[in-house]
MIGUDO-719387 format. One record per atom (N, C-alpha, C): residue in one letter; residue number from 1; atom name; z, y, x. Coordinates in steps of 0.1 Angstrom, whole numbers. Layout:
<nodes>
<residuo:A&num:NUM&atomo:CA&pz:Z&py:Y&px:X>
...
</nodes>
This chain:
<nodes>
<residuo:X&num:1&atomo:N&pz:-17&py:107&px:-82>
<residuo:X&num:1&atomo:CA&pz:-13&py:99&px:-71>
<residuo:X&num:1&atomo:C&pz:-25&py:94&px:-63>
<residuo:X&num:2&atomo:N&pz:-26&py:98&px:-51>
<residuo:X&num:2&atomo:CA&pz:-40&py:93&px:-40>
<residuo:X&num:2&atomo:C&pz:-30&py:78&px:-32>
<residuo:X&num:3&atomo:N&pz:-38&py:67&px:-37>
<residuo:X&num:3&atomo:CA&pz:-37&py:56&px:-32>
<residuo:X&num:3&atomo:C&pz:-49&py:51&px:-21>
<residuo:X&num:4&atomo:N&pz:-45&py:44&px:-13>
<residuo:X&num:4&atomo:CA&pz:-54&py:39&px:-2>
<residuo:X&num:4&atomo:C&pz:-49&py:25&px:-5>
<residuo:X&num:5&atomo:N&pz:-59&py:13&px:-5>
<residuo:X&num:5&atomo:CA&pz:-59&py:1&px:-6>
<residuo:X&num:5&atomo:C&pz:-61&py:-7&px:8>
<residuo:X&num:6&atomo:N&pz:-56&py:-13&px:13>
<residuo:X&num:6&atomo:CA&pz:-57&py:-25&px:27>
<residuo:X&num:6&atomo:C&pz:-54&py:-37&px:24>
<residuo:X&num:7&atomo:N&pz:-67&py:-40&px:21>
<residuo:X&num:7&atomo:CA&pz:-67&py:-58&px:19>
<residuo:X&num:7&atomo:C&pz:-79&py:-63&px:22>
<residuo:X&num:8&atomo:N&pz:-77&py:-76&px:28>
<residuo:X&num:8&atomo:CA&pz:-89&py:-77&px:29>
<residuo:X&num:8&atomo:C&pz:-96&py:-88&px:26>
<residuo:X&num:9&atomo:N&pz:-91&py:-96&px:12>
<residuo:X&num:9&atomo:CA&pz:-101&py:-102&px:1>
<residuo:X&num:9&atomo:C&pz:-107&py:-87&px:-3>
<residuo:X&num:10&atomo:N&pz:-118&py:-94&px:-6>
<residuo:X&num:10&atomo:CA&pz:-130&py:-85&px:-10>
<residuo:X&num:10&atomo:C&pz:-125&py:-83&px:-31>
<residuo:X&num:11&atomo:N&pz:-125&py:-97&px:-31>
<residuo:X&num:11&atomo:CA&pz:-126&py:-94&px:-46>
<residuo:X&num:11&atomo:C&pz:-110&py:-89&px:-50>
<residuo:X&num:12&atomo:N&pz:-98&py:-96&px:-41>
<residuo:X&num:12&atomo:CA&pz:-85&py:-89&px:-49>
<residuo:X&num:12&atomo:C&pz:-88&py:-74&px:-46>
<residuo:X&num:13&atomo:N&pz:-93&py:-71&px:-34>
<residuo:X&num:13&atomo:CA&pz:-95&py:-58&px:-33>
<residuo:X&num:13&atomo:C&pz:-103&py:-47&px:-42>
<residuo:X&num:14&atomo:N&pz:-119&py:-54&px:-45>
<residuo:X&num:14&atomo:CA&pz:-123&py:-48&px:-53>
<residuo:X&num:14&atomo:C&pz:-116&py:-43&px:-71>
<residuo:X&num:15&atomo:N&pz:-104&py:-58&px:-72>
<residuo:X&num:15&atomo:CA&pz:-101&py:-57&px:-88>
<residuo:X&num:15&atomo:C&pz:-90&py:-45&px:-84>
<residuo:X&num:16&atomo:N&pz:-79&py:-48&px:-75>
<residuo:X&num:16&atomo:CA&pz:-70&py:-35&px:-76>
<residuo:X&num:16&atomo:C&pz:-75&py:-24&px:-74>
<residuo:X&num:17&atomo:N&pz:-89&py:-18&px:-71>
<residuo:X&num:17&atomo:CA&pz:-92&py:-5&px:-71>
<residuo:X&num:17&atomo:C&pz:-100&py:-2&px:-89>
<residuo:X&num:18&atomo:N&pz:-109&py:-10&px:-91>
<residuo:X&num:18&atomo:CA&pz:-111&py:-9&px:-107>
<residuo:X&num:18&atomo:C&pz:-96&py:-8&px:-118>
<residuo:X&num:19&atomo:N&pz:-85&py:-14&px:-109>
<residuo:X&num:19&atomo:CA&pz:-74&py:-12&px:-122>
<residuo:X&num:19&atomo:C&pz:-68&py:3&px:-118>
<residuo:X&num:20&atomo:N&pz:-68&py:6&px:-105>
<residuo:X&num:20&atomo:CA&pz:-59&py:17&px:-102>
<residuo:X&num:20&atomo:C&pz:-71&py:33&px:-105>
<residuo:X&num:21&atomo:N&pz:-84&py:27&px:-106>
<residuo:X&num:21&atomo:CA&pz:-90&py:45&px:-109>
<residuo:X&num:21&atomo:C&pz:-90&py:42&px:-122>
<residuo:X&num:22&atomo:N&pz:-87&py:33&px:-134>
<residuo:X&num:22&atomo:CA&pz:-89&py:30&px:-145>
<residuo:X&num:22&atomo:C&pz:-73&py:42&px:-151>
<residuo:X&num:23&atomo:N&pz:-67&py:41&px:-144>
<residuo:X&num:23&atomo:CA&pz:-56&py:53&px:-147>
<residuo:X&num:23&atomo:C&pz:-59&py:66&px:-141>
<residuo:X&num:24&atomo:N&pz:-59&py:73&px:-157>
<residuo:X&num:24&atomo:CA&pz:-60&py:89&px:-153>
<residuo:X&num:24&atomo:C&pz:-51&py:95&px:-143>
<residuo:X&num:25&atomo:N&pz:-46&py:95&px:-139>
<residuo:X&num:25&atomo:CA&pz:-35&py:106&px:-128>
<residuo:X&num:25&atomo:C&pz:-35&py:96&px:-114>
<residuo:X&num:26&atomo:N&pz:-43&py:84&px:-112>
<residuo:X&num:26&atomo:CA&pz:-46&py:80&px:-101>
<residuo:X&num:26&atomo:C&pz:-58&py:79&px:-87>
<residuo:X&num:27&atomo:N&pz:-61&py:83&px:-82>
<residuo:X&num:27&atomo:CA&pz:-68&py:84&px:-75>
<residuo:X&num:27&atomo:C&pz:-72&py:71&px:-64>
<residuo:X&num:28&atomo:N&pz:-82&py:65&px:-59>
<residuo:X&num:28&atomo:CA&pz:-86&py:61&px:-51>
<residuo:X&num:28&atomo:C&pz:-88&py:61&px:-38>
<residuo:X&num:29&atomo:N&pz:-85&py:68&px:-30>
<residuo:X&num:29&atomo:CA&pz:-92&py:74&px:-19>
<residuo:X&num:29&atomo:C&pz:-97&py:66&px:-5>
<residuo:X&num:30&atomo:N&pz:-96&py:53&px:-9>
<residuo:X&num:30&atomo:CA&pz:-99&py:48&px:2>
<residuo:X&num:30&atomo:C&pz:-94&py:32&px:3>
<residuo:X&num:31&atomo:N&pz:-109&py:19&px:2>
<residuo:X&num:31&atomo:CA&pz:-104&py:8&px:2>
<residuo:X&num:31&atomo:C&pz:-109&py:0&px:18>
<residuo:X&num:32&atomo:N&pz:-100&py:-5&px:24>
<residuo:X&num:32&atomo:CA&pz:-105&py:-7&px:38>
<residuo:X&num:32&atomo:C&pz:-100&py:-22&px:36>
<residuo:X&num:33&atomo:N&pz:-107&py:-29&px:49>
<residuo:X&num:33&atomo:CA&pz:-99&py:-45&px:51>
<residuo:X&num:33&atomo:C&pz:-93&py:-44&px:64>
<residuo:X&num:34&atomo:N&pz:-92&py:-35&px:66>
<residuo:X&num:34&atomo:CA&pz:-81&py:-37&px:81>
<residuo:X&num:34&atomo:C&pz:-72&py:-27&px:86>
<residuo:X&num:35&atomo:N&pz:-65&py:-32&px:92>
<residuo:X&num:35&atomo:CA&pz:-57&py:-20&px:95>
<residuo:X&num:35&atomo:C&pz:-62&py:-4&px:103>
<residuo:X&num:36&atomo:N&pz:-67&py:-11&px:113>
<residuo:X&num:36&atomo:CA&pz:-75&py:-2&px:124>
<residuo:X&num:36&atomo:C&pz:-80&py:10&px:110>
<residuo:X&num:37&atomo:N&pz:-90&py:6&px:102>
<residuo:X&num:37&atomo:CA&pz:-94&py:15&px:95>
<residuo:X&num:37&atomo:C&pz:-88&py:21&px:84>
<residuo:X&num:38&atomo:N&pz:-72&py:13&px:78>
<residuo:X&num:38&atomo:CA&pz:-63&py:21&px:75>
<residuo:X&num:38&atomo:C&pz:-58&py:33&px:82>
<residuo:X&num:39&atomo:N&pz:-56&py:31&px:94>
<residuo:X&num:39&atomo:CA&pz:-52&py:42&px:102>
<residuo:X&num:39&atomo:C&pz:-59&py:58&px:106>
<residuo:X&num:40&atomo:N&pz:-74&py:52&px:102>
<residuo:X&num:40&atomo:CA&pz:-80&py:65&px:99>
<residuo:X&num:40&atomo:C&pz:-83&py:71&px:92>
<residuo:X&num:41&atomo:N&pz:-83&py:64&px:77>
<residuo:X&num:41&atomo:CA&pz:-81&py:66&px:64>
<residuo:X&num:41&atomo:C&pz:-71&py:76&px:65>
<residuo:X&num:42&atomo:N&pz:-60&py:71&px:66>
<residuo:X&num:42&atomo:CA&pz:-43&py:75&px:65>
<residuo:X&num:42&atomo:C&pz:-46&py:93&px:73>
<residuo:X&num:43&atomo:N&pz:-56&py:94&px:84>
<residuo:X&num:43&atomo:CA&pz:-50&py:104&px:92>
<residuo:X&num:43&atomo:C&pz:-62&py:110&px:84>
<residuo:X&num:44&atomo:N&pz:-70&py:108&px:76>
<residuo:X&num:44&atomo:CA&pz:-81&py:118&px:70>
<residuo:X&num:44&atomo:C&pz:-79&py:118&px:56>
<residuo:X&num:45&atomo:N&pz:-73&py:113&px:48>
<residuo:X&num:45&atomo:CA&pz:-69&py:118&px:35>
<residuo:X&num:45&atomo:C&pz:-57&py:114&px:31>
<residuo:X&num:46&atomo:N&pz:-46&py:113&px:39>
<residuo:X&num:46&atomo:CA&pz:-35&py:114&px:38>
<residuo:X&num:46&atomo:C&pz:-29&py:111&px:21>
<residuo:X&num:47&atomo:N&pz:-27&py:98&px:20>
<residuo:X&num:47&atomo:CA&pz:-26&py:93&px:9>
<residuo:X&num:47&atomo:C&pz:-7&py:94&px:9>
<residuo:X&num:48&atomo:N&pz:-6&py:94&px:-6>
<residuo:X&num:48&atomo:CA&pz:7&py:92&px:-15>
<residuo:X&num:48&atomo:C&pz:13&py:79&px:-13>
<residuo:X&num:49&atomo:N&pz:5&py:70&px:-17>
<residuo:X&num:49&atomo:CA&pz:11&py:51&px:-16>
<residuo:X&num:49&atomo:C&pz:-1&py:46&px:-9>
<residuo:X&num:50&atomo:N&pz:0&py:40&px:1>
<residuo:X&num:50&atomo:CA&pz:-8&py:28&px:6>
<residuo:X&num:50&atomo:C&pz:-4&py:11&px:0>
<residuo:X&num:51&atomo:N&pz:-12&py:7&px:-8>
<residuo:X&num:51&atomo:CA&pz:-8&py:-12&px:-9>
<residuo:X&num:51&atomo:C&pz:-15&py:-19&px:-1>
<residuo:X&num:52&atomo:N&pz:-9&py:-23&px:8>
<residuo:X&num:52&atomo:CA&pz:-13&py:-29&px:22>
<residuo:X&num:52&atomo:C&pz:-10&py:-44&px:20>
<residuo:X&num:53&atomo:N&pz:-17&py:-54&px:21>
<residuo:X&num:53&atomo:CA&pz:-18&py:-64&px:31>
<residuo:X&num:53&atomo:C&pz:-8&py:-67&px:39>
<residuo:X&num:54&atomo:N&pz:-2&py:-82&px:36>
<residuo:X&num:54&atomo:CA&pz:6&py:-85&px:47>
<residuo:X&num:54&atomo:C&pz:1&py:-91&px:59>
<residuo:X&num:55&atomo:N&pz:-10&py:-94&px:58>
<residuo:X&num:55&atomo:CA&pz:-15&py:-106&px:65>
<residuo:X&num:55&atomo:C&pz:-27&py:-105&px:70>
<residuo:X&num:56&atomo:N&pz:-32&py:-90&px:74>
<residuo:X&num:56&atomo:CA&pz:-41&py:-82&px:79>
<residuo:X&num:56&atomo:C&pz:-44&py:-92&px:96>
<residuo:X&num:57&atomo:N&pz:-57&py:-91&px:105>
<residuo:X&num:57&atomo:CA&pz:-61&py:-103&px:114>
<residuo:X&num:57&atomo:C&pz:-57&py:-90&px:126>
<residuo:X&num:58&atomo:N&pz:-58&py:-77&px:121>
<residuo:X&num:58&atomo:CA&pz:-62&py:-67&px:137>
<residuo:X&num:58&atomo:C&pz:-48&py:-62&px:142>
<residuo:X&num:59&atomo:N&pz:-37&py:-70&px:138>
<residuo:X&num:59&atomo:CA&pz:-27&py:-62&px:139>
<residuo:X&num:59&atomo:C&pz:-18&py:-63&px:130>
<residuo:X&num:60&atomo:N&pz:-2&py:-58&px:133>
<residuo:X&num:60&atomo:CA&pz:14&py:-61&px:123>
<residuo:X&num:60&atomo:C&pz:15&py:-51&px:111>
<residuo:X&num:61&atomo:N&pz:19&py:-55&px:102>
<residuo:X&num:61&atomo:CA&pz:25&py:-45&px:93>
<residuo:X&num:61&atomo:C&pz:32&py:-33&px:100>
<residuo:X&num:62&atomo:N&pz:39&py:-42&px:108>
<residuo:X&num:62&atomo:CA&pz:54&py:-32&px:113>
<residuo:X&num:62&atomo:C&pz:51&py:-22&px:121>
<residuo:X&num:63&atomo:N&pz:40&py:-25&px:130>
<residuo:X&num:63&atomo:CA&pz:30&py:-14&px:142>
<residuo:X&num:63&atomo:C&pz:24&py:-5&px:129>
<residuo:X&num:64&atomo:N&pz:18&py:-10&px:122>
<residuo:X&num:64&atomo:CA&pz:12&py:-2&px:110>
<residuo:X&num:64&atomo:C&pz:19&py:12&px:102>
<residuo:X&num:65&atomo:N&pz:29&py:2&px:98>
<residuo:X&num:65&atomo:CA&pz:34&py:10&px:90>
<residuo:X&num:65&atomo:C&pz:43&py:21&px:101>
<residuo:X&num:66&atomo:N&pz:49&py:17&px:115>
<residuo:X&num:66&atomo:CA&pz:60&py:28&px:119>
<residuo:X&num:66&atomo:C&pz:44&py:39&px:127>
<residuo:X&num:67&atomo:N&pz:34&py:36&px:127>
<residuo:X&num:67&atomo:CA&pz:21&py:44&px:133>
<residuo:X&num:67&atomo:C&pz:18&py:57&px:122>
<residuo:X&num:68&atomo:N&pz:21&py:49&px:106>
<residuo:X&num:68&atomo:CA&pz:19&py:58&px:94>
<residuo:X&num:68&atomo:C&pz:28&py:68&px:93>
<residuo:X&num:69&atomo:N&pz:38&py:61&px:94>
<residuo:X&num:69&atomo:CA&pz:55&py:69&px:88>
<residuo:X&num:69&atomo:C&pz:54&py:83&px:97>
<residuo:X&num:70&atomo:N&pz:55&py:77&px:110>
<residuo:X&num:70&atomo:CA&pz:53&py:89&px:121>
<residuo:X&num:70&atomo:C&pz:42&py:101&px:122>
<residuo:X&num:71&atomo:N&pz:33&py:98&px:114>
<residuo:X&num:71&atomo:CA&pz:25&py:110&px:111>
<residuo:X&num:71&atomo:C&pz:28&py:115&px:98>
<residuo:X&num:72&atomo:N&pz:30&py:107&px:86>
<residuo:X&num:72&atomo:CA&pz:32&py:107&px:68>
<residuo:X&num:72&atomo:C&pz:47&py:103&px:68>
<residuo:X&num:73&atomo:N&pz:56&py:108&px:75>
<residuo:X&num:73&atomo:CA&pz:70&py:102&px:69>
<residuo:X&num:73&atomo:C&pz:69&py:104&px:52>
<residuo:X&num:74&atomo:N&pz:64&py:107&px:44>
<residuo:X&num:74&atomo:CA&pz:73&py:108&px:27>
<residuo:X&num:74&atomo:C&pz:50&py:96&px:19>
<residuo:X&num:75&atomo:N&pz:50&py:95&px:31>
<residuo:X&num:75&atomo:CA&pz:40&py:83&px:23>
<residuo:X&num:75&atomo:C&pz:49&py:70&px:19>
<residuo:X&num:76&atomo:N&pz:46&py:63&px:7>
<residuo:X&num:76&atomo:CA&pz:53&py:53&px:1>
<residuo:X&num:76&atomo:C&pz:44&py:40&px:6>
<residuo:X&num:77&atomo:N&pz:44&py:29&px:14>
<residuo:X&num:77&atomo:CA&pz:43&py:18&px:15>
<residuo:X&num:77&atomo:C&pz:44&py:8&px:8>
<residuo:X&num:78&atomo:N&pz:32&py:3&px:4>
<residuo:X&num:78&atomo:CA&pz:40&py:-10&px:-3>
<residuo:X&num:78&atomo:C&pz:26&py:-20&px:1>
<residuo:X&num:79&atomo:N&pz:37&py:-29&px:2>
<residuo:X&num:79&atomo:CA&pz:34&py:-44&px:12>
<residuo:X&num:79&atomo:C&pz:34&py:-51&px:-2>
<residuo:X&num:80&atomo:N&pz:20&py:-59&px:3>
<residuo:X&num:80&atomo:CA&pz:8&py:-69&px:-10>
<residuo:X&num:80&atomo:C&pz:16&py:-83&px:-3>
<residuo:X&num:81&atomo:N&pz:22&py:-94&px:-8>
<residuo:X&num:81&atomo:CA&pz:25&py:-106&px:1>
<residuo:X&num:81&atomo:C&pz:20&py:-118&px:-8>
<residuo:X&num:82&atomo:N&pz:11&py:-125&px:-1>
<residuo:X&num:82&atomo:CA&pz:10&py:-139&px:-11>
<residuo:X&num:82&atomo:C&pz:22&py:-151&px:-7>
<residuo:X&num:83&atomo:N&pz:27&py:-151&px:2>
<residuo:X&num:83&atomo:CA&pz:42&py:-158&px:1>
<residuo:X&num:83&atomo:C&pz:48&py:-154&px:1>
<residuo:X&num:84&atomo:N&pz:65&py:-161&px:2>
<residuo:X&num:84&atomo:CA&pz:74&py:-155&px:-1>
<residuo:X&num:84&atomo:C&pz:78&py:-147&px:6>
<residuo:X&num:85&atomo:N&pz:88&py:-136&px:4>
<residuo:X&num:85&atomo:CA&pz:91&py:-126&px:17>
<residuo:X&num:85&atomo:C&pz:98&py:-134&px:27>
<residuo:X&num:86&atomo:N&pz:89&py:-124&px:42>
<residuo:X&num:86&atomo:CA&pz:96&py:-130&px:50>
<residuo:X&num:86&atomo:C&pz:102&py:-124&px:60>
<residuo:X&num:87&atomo:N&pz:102&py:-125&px:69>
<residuo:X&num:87&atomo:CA&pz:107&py:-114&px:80>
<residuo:X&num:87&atomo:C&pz:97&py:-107&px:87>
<residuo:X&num:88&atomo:N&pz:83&py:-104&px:83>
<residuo:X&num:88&atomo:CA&pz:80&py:-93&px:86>
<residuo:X&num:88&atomo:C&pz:76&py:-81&px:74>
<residuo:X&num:89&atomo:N&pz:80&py:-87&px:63>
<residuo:X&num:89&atomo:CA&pz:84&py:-78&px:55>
<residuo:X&num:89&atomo:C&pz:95&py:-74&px:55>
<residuo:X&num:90&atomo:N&pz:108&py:-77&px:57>
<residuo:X&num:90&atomo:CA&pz:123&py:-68&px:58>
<residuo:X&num:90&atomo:C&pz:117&py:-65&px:69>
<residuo:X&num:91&atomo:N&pz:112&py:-62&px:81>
<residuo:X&num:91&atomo:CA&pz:109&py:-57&px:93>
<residuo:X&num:91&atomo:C&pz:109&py:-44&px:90>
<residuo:X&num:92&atomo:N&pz:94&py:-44&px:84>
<residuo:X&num:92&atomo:CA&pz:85&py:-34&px:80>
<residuo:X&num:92&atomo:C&pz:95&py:-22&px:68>
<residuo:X&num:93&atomo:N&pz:100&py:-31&px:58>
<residuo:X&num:93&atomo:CA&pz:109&py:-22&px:52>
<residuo:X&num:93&atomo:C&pz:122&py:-14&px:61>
<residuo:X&num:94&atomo:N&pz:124&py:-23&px:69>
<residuo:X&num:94&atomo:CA&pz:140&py:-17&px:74>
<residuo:X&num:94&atomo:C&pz:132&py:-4&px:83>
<residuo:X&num:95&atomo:N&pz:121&py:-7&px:87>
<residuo:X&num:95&atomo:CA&pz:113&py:7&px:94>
<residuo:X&num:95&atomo:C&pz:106&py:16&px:86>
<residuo:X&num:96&atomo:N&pz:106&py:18&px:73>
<residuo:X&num:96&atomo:CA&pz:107&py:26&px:65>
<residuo:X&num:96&atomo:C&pz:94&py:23&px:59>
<residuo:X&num:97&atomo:N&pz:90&py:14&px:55>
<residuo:X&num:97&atomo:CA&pz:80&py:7&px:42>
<residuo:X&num:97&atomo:C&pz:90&py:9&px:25>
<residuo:X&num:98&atomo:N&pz:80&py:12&px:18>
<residuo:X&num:98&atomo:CA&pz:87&py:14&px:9>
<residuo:X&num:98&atomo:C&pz:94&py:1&px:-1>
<residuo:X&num:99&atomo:N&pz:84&py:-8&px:-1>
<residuo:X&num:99&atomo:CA&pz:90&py:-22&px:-6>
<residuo:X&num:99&atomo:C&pz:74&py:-29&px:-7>
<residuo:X&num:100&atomo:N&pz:77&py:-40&px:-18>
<residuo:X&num:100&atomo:CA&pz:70&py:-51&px:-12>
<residuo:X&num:100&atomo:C&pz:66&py:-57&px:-30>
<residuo:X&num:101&atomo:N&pz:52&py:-62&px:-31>
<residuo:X&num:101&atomo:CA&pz:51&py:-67&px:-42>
<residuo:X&num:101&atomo:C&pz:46&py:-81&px:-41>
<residuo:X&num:102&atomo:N&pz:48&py:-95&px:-49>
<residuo:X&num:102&atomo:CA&pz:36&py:-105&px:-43>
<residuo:X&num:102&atomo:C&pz:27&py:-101&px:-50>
<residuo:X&num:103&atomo:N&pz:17&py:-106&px:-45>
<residuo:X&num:103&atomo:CA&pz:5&py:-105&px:-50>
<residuo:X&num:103&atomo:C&pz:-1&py:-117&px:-64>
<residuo:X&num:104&atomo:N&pz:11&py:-120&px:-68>
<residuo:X&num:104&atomo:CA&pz:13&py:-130&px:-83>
<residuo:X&num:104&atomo:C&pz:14&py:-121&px:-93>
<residuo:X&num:105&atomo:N&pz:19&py:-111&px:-92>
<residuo:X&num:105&atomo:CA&pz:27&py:-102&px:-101>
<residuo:X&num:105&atomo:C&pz:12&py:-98&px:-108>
<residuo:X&num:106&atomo:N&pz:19&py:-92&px:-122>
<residuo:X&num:106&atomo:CA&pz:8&py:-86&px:-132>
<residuo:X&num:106&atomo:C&pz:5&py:-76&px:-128>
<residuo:X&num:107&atomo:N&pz:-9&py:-72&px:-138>
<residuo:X&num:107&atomo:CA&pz:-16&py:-57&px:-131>
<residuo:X&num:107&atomo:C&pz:-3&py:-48&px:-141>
<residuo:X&num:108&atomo:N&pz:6&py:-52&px:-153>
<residuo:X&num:108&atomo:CA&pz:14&py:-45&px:-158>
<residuo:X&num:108&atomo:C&pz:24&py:-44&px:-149>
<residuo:X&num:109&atomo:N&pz:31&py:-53&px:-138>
<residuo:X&num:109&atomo:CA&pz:41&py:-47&px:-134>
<residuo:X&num:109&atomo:C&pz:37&py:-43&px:-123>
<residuo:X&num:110&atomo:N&pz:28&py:-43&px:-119>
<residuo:X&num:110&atomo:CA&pz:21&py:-33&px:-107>
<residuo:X&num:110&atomo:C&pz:18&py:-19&px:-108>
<residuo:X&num:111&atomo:N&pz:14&py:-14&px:-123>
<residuo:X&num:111&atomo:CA&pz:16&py:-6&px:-127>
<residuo:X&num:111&atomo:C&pz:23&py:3&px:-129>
<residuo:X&num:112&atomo:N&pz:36&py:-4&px:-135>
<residuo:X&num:112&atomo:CA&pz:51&py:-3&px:-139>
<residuo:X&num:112&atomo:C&pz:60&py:3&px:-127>
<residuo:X&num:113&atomo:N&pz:56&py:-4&px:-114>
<residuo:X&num:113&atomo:CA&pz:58&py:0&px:-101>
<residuo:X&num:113&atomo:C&pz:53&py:13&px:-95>
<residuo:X&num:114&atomo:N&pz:43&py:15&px:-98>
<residuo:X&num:114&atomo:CA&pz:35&py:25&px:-94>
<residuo:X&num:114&atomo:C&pz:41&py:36&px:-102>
<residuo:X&num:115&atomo:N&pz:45&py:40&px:-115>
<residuo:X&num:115&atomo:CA&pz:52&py:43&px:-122>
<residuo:X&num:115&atomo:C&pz:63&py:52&px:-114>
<residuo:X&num:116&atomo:N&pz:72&py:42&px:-113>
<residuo:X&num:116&atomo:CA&pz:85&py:45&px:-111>
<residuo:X&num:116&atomo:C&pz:80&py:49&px:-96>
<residuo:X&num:117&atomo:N&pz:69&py:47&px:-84>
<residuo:X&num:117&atomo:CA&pz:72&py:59&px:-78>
<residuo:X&num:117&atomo:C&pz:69&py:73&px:-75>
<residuo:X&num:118&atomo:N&pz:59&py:72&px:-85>
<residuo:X&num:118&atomo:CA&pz:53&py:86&px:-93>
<residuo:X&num:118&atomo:C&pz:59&py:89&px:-100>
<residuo:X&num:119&atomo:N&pz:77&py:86&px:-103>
<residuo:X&num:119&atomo:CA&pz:83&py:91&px:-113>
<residuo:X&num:119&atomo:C&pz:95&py:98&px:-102>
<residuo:X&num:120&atomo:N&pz:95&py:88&px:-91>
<residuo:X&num:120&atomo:CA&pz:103&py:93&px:-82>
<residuo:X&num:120&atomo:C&pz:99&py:104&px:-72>
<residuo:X&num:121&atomo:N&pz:86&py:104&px:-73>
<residuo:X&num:121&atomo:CA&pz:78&py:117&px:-62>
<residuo:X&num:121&atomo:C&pz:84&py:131&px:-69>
<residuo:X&num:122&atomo:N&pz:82&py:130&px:-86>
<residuo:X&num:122&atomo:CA&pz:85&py:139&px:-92>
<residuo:X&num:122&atomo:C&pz:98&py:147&px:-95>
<residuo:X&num:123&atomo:N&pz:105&py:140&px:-94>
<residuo:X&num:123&atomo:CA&pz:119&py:141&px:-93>
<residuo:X&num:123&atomo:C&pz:126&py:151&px:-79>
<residuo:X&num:124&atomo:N&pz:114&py:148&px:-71>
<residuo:X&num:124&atomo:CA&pz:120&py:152&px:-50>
<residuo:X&num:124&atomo:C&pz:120&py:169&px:-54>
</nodes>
């Protein structure tokens, strides 16, 4: 699985990349803090799952994510939230983000998550 990371704490960002290449069958390919440079990421190594940031300064999830879909329709989105969901997370999902984790959750059920969509890629 090639994951692209968009956050832009330095250190949550730095730990979710040390947990995600720490798994054999996952790949890293790219940690950015903004969207702008998600979008070029996205168009130059065309990643499996992006965990994106809800709360990115240059710009919406929802511009983001319908910018991605439209080039990567079968990329899996998933939205990082440190509060509760809100309405620009159902936004972003009802426009085809894949779902949404907080950013409280364990690195096991982050995991766990990641899992089941590498279980679901496999299955297609």
């Amino acid at each position: 699985m090639r994951i692209l990371v968009v956050e832009d704490h330095l250190l949550f960002q730095e730990s979710l990349v040390r947990l995600l290449n720490a798994r054999p069958d996952t790949t890293v390919i790219g940690a950015v803090n903004s969207l702008q440079e998600a979008l070029v990421q996205v168009h130059q190594f065309k990643p499996d799952v992006i965990l994106m940031d809800c709360s990115l300064s240059d710009g919406t999830v929802l511009d983001a994510s319908r910018t991605i879909l439209a080039e990567l329709p079968d990329t899996k989105i998933v939205l990082l939230t440190m509060d509760e969901v809100h309405d620009k997370v159902h936004d972003a999902i009802r426009q085809g983000a894949y779902g949404y984790l907080p950013k409280s959750v364990t690195s096991s059920h982050l995991l766990g998550y990641l899992n089941g969509i590498e279980c679901e890629g496999a299955a297609i």
